[in-house]
PAFI-171206 format. One record per residue (C-alpha): residue number from 1; residue in three letters; x, y, z. Coordinates in Angstrom, 3 decimals, padded with zeros to 6 digits, always signed. Each point is the difference from the previous one (the first is absolute). Last residue first. Layout:
k NUM&r Ala&px X&py Y&pz Z
...
***
This chain:
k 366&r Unk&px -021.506&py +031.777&pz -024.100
k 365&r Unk&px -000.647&py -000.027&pz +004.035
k 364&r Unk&px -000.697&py -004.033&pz +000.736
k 363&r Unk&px -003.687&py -000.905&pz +001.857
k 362&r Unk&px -000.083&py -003.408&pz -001.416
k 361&r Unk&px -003.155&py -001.352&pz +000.024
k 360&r Unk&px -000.533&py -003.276&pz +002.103
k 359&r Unk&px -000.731&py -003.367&pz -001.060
k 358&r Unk&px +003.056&py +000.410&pz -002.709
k 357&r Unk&px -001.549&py -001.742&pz -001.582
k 356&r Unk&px -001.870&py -001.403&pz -001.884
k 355&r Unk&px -003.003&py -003.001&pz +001.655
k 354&r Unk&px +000.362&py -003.733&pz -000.896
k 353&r Unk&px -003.114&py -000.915&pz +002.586
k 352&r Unk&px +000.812&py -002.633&pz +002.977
k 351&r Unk&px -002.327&py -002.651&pz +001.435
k 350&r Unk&px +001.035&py -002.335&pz +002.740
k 349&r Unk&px +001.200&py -003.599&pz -000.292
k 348&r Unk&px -000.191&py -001.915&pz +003.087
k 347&r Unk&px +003.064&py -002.377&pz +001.235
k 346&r Unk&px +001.553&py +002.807&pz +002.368
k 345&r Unk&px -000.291&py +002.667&pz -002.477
k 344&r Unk&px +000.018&py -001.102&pz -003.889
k 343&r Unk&px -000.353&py +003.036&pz -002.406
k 342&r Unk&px -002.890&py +000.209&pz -002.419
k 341&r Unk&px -000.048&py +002.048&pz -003.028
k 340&r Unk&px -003.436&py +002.200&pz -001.042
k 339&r Unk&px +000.360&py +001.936&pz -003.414
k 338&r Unk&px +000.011&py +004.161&pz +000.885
k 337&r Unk&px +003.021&py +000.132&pz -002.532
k 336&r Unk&px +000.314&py -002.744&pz -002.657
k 335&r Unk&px +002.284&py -002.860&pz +000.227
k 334&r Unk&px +002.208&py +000.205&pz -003.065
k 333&r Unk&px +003.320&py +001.039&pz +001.821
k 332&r Unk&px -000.045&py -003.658&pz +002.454
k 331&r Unk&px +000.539&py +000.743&pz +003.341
k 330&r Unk&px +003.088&py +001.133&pz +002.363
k 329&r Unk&px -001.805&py +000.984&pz +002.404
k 328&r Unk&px -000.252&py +003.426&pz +001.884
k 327&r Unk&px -002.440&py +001.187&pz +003.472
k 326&r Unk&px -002.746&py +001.943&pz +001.654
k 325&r Unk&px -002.061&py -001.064&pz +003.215
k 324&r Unk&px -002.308&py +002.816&pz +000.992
k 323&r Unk&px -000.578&py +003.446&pz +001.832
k 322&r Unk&px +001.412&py +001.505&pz -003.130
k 321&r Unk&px +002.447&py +002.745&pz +001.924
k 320&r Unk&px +000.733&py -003.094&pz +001.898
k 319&r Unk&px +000.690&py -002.116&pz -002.366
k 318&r Unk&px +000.452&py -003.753&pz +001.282
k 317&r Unk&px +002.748&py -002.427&pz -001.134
k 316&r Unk&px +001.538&py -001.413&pz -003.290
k 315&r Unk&px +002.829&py -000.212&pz -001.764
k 314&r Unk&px +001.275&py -002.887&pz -002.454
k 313&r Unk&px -003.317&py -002.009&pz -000.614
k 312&r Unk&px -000.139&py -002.724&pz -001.715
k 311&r Unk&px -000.833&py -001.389&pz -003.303
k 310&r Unk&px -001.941&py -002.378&pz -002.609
k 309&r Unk&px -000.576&py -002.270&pz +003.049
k 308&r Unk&px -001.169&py -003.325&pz -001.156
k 307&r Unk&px -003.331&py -000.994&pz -000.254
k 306&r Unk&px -002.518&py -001.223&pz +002.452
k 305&r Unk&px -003.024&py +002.325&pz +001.703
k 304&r Unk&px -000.282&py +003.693&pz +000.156
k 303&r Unk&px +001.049&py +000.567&pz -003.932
k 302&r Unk&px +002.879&py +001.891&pz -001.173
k 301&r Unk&px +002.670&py -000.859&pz +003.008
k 300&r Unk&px +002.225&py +002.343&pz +001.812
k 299&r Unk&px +002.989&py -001.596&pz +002.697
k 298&r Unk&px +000.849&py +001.931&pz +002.455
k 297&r Unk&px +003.800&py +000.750&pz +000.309
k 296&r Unk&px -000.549&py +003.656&pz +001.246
k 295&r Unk&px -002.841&py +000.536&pz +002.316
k 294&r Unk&px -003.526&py +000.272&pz -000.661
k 293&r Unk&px -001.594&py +002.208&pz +001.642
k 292&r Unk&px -003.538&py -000.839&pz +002.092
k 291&r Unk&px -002.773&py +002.526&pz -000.101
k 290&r Unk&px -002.427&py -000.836&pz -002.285
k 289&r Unk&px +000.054&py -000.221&pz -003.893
k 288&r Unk&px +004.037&py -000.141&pz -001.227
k 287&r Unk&px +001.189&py +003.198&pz -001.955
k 286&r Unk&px +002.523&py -001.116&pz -002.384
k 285&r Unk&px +002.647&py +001.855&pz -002.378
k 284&r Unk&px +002.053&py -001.632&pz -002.499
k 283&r Unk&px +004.190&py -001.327&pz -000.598
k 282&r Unk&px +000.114&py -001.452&pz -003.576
k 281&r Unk&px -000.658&py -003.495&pz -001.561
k 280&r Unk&px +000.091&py -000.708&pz -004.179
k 279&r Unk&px +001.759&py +003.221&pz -000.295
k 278&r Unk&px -000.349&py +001.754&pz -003.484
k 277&r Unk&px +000.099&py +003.728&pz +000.558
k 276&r Unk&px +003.575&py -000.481&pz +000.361
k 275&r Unk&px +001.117&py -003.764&pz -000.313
k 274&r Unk&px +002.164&py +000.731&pz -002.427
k 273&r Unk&px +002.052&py +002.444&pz +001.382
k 272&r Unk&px +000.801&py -001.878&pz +002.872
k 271&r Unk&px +001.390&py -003.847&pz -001.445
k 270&r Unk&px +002.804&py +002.020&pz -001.694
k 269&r Unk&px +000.564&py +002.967&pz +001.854
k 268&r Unk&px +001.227&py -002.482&pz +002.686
k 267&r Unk&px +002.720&py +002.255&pz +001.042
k 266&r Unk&px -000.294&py +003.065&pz -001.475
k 265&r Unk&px +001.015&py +001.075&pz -003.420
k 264&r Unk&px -003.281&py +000.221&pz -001.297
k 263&r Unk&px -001.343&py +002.868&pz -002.809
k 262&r Unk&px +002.411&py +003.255&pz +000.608
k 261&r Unk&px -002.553&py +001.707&pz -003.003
k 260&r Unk&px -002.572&py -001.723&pz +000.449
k 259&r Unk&px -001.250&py -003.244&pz -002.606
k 258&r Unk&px -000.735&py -002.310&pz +003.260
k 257&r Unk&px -000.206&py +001.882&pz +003.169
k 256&r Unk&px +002.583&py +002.014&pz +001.666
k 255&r Unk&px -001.260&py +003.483&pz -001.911
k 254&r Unk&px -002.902&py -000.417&pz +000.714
k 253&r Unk&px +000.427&py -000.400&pz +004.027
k 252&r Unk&px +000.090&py -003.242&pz +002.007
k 251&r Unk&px -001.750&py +001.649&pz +003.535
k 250&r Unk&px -002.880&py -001.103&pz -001.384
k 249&r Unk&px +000.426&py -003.533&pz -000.002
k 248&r Unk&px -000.410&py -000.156&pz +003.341
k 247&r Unk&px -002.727&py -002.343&pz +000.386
k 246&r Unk&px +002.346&py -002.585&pz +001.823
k 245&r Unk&px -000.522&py -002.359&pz -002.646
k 244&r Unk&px +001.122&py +002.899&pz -002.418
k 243&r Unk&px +002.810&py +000.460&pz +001.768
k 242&r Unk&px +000.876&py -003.915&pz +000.334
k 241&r Unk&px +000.061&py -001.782&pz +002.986
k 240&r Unk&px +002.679&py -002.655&pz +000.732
k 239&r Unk&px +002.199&py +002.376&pz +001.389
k 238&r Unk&px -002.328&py +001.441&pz +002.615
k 237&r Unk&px -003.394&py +001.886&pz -000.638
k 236&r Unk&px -003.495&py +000.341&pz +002.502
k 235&r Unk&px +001.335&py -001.352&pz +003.232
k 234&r Unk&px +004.268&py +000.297&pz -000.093
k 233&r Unk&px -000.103&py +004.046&pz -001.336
k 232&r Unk&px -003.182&py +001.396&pz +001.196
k 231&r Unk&px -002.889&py +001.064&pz -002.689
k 230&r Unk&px -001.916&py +003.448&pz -000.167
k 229&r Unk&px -004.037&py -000.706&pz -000.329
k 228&r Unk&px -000.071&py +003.311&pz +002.452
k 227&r Unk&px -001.987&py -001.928&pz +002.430
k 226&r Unk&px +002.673&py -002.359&pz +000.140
k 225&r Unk&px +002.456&py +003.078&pz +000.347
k 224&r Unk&px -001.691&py +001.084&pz +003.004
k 223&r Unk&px -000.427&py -003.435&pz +001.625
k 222&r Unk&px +004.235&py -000.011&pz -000.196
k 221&r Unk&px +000.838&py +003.097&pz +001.795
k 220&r Unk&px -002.936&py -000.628&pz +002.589
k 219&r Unk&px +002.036&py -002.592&pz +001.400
k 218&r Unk&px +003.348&py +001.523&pz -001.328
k 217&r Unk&px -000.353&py +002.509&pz +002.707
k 216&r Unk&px -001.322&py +003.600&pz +000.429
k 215&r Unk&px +001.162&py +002.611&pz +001.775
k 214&r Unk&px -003.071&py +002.933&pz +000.207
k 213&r Unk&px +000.192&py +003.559&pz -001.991
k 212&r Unk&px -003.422&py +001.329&pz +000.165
k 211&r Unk&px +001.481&py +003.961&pz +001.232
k 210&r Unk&px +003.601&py +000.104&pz -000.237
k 209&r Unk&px +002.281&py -001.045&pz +002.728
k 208&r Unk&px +000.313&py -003.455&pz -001.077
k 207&r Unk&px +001.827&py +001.652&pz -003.055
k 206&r Unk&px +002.159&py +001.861&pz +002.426
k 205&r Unk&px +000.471&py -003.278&pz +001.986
k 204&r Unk&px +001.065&py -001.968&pz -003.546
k 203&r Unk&px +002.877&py +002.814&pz -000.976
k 202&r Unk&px +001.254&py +000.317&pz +003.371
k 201&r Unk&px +000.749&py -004.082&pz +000.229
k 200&r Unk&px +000.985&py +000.327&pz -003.622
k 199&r Unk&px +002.720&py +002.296&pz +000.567
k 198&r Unk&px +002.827&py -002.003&pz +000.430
k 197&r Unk&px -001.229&py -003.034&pz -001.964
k 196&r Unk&px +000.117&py +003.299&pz -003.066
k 195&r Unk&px -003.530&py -000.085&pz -002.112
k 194&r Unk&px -001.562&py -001.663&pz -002.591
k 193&r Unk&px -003.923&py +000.761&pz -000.119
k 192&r Unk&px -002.366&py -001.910&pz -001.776
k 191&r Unk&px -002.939&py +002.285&pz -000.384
k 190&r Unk&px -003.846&py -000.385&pz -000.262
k 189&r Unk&px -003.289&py +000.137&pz -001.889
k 188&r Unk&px -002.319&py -003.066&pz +000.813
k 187&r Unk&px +000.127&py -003.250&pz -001.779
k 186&r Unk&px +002.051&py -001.878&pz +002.845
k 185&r Unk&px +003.923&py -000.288&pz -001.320
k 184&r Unk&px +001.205&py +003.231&pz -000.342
k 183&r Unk&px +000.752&py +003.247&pz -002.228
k 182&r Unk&px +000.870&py +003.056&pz +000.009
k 181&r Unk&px +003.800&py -000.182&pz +000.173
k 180&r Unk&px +002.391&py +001.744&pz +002.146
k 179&r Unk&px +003.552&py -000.475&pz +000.195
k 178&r Unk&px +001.306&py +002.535&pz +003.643
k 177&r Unk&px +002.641&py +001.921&pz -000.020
k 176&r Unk&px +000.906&py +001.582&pz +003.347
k 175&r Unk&px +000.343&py +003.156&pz +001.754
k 174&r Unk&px -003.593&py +000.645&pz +001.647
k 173&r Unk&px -001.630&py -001.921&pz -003.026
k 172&r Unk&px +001.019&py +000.457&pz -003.560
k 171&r Unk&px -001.510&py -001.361&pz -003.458
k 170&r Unk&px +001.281&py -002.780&pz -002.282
k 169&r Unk&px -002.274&py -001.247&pz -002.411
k 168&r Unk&px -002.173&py -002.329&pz -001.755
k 167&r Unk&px -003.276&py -000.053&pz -001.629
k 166&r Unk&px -001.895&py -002.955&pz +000.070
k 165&r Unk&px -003.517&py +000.830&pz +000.541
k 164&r Unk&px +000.133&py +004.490&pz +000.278
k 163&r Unk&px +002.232&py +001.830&pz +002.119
k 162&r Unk&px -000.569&py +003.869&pz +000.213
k 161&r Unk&px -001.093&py -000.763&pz +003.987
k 160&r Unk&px +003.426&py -001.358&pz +000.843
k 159&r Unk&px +001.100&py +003.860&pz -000.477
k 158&r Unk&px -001.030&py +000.869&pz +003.380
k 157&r Unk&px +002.532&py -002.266&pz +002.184
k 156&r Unk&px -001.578&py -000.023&pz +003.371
k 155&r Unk&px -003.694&py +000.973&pz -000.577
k 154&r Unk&px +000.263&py -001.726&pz -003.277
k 153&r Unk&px +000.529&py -002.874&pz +001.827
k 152&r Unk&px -003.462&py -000.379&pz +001.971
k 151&r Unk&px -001.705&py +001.689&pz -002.755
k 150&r Unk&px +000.952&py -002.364&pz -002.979
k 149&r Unk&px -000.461&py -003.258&pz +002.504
k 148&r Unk&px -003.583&py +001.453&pz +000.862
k 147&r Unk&px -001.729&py -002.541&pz -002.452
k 146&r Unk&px +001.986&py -002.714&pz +001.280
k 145&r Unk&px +003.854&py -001.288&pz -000.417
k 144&r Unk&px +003.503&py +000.778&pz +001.270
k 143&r Unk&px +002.411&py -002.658&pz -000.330
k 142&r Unk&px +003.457&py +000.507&pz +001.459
k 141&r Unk&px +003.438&py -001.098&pz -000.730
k 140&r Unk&px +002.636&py -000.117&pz +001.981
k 139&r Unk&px +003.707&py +000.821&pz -001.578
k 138&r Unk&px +003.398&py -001.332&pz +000.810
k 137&r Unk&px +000.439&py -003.124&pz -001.739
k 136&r Unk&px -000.858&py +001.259&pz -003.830
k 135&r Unk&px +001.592&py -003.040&pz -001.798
k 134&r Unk&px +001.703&py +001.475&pz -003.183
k 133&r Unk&px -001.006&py -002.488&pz -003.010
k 132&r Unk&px +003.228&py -000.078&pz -002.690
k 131&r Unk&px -001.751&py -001.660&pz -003.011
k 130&r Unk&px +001.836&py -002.939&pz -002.067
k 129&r Unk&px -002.496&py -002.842&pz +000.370
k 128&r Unk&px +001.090&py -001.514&pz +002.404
k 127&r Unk&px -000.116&py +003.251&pz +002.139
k 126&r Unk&px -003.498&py +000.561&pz -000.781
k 125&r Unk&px -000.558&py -003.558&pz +000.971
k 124&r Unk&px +001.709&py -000.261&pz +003.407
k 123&r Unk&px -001.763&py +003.227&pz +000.870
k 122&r Unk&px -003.174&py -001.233&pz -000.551
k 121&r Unk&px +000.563&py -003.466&pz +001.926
k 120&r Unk&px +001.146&py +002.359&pz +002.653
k 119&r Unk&px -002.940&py +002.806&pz -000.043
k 118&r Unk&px -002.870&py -003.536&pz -000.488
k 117&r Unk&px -001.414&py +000.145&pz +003.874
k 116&r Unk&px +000.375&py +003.490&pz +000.231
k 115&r Unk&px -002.295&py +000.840&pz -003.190
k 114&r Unk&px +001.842&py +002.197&pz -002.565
k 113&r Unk&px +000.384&py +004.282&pz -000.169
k 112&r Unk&px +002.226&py +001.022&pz -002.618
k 111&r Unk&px +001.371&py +003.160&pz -000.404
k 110&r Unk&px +001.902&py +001.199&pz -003.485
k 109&r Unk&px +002.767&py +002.707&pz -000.425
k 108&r Unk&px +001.416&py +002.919&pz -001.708
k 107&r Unk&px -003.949&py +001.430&pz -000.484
k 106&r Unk&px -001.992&py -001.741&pz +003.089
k 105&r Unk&px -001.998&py -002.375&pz -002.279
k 104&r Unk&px -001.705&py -001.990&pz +002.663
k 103&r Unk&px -000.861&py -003.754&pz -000.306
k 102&r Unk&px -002.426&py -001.979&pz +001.953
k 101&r Unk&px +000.342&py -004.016&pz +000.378
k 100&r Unk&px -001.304&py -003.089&pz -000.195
k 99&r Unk&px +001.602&py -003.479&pz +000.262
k 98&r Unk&px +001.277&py -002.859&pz -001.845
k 97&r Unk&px -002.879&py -000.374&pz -002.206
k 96&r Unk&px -000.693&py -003.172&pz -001.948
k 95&r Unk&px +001.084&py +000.427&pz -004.231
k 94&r Unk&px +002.240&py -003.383&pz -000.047
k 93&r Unk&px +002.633&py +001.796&pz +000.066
k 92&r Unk&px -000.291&py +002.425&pz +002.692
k 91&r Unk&px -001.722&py +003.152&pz +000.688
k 90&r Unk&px +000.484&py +003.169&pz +001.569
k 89&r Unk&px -002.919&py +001.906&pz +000.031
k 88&r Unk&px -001.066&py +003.619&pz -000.368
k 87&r Unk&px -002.042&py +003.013&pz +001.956
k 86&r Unk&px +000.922&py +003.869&pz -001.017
k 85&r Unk&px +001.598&py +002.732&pz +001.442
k 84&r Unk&px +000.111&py +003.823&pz -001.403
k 83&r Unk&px +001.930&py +002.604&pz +001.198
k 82&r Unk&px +002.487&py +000.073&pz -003.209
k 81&r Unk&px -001.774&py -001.812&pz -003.101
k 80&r Unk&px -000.431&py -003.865&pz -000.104
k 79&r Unk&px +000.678&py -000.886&pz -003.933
k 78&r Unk&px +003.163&py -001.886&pz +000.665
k 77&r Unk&px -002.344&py -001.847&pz +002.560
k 76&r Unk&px -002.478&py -001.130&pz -001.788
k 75&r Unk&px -000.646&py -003.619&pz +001.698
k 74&r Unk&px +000.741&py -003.257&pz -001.222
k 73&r Unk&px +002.543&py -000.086&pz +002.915
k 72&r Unk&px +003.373&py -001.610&pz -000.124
k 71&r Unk&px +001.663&py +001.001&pz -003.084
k 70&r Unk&px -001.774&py +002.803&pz +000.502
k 69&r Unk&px +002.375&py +001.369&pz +003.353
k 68&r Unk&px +002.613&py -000.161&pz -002.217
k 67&r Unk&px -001.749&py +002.766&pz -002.527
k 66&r Unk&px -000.472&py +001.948&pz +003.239
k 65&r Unk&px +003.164&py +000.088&pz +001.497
k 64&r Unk&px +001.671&py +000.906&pz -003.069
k 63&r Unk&px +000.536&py +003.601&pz +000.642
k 62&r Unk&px +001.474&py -001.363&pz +003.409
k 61&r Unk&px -001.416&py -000.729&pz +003.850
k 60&r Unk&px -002.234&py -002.891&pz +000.568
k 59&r Unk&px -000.875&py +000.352&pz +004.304
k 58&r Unk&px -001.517&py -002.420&pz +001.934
k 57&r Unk&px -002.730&py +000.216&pz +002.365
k 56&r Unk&px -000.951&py -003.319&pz +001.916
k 55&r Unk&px -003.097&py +000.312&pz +002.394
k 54&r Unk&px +000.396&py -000.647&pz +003.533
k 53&r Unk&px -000.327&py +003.782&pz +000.613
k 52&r Unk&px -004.103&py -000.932&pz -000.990
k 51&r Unk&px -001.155&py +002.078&pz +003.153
k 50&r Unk&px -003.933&py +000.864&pz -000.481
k 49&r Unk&px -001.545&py +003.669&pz +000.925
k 48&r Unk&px -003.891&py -000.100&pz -000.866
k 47&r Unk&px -001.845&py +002.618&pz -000.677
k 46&r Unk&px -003.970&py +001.314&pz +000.548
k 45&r Unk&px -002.875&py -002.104&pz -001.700
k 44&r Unk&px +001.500&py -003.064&pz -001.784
k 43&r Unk&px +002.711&py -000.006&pz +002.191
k 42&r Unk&px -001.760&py +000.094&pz +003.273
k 41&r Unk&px -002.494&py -002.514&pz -001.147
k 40&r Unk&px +002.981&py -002.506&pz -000.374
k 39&r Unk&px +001.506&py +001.180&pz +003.033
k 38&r Unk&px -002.881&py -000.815&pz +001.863
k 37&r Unk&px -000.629&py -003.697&pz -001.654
k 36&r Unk&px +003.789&py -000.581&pz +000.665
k 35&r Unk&px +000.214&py +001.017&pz +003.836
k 34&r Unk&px -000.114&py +003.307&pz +001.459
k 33&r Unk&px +002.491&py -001.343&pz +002.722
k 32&r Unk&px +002.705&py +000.131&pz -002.767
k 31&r Unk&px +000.172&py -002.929&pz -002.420
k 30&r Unk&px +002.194&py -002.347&pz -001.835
k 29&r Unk&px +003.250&py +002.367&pz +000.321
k 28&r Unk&px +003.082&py -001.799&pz -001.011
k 27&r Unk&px +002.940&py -001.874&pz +000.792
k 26&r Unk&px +001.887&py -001.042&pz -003.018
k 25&r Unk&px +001.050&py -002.718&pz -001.993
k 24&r Unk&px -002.580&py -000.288&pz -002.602
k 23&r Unk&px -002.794&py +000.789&pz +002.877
k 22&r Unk&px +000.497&py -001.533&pz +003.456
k 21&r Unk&px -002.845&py +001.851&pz +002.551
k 20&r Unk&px -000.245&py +003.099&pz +002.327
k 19&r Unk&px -003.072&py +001.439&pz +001.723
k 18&r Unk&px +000.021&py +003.704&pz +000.136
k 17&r Unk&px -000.503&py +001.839&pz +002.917
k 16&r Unk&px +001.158&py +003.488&pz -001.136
k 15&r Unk&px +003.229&py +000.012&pz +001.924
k 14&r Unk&px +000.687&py -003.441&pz -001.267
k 13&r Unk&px -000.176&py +001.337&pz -003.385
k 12&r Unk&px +002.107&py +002.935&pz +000.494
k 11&r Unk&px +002.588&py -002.208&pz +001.468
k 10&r Unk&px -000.133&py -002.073&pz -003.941
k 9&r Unk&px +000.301&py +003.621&pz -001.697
k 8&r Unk&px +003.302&py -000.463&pz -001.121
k 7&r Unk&px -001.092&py -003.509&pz -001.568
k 6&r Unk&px +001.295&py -003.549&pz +001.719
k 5&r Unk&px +001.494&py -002.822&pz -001.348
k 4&r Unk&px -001.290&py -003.447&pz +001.331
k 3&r Unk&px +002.972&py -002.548&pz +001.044
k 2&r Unk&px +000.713&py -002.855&pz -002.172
k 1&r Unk&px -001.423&py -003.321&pz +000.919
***
């Protein structure tokens, strides 16, 4: 067993009453005494202050940066202009996703943000495959989300509030730099916030300071994003899912895609462009009748007796700003929306509609 890192703000935590768990290596905020279905609510209706510091962020410095950076993520990135992020994949042979990540075009350099549990593995492969990463070890970062998220840190660094969805930039507060962008991981408008370990401590209680602002933990953290139809590296994709599987096909631009202008050139380009727009299964919304979620791993059948499962779910739980269960399966494409599914719970089969998502609007500031 390897002892669990720690964040800068891991004191702050305990000061606040949070209740600590294992999560890809570190210790981290579950809950506060608010508890999940609170600071759930809270989020959606006020703003919600979350700790991701165990993120990776890496730094790709050079005029190349970019153009290396596509040879391992069928996203646009050479087209990416200054201040402005963007969502992409990295992806392996065989087309599955190795993990998900945010990029930032920050003029003489780029800033990637990956999922703690993959930041080695995507490390290992960047260099591997001829890119310098920079590991970012001495910077928290901070999630600021809710409809009063724009207030709450405008009030301490004004010129957050001329930030629109994905823009990207540095901006001062009380002598320091901190990387700002507006956006999040829960459907509402918000910040991610890089910011000094030395001054993060400061940094979080002046946000707490701010009228709405409540900690919130990875509890709430992940039911958010479920109701925002967003998937979660390890449940909903992995390396033997595909991007279109994943229903992220999306974030494959134009100009990636078969007959563009940088067509392929990305690991597994081969088996994922093809299957764009034409995915026998894909990841899909359901909205189960009653009040029991389904959790991930439950198997989903077509009919409510015999058969074999034609899918399963990958996330799942209960919505609170829905008041009912919500969750994603992998399920075949051609099932059409609003048709009735049944997912096995404790040996009884209970119904479940295909429903879009996301299951709740996004509130972003375009």
């Amino acid at each position: 067993m390897t002892e669990l890192r720690r964040t800068p703000l891991y004191d702050l935590h305990i000061e606040l009453g949070a209740r600590m768990v294992p999560f890809a290596g570190w210790e981290m905020p579950v809950q506060y005494p608010m508890g999940v279905l609170g600071e759930h609510l809270h989020t959606r209706k006020a703003a919600g202050l979350f700790d991701v510091s165990h993120m990776g962020q890496v730094i790709l410095r050079g005029e190349d940066a970019a153009q290396a950076l596509e040879r391992l993520v069928p996203a646009d990135i050479m087209g990416l202009a200054r201040g402005r992020q963007r969502y992409g994949l990295f992806t392996n042979d065989k087309g599955g996703i190795l993990d998900d990540l945010m990029v930032a075009a920050k003029g003489d350099h780029l800033l990637l943000v990956v999922n703690a549990a993959c930041a080695e593995q995507d490390i290992a492969h960047m260099t591997e495959a001829g890119l310098t990463p920079e590991v970012v070890t001495d910077r928290a970062l901070l999630a600021l989300q809710g409809p009063g998220a724009e207030a709450a840190l405008a009030a301490l660094v004004p010129a957050a509030a001329d930030l629109r969805f994905m823009d990207a930039a540095d901006l001062a507060w009380d002598g320091g730099t901190l990387w700002v962008s507006r956006s999040g991981y829960t459907g509402e408008d918000g910040f991610e916030i890089s910011i000094h370990e030395s001054r993060a401590v400061d940094f979080a209680r002046a946000l707490l300071a701010q009228e709405g602002v409540a900690p919130i933990g990875l509890g709430a953290r992940d039911s958010l994003r479920l109701e925002a139809g967003l998937p979660l590296y390890g449940h909903d994709m992995d390396a033997g899912v595909t991007p279109a599987q994943a229903g992220l096909g999306w974030s494959i631009p134009k100009v990636r895609r078969a007959g563009g202008a940088r067509e392929g050139g990305f690991p597994g380009a081969g088996v994922i462009l093809p299957e764009l727009g034409h995915a026998e299964r894909t990841r899909r919304g359901l909205r189960p009748e009653g009040r029991a979620p389904i959790r991930e791993g439950t198997p989903v059948f077509a009919g409510a007796e015999g058969g074999e499962p034609i899918g399963r779910v990958t996330s799942g739980g209960f919505g609170p700003s829905i008041g009912a269960p919500v969750a994603m399966a992998v399920l075949p494409a051609d099932i059409p929306e609003g048709a009735t599914v049944y997912a096995e719970l404790r040996g009884k089969r209970l119904p479940a509609a295909v429903a879009p998502m996301p299951f709740v609007k996004p509130t972003y500031k375009r």
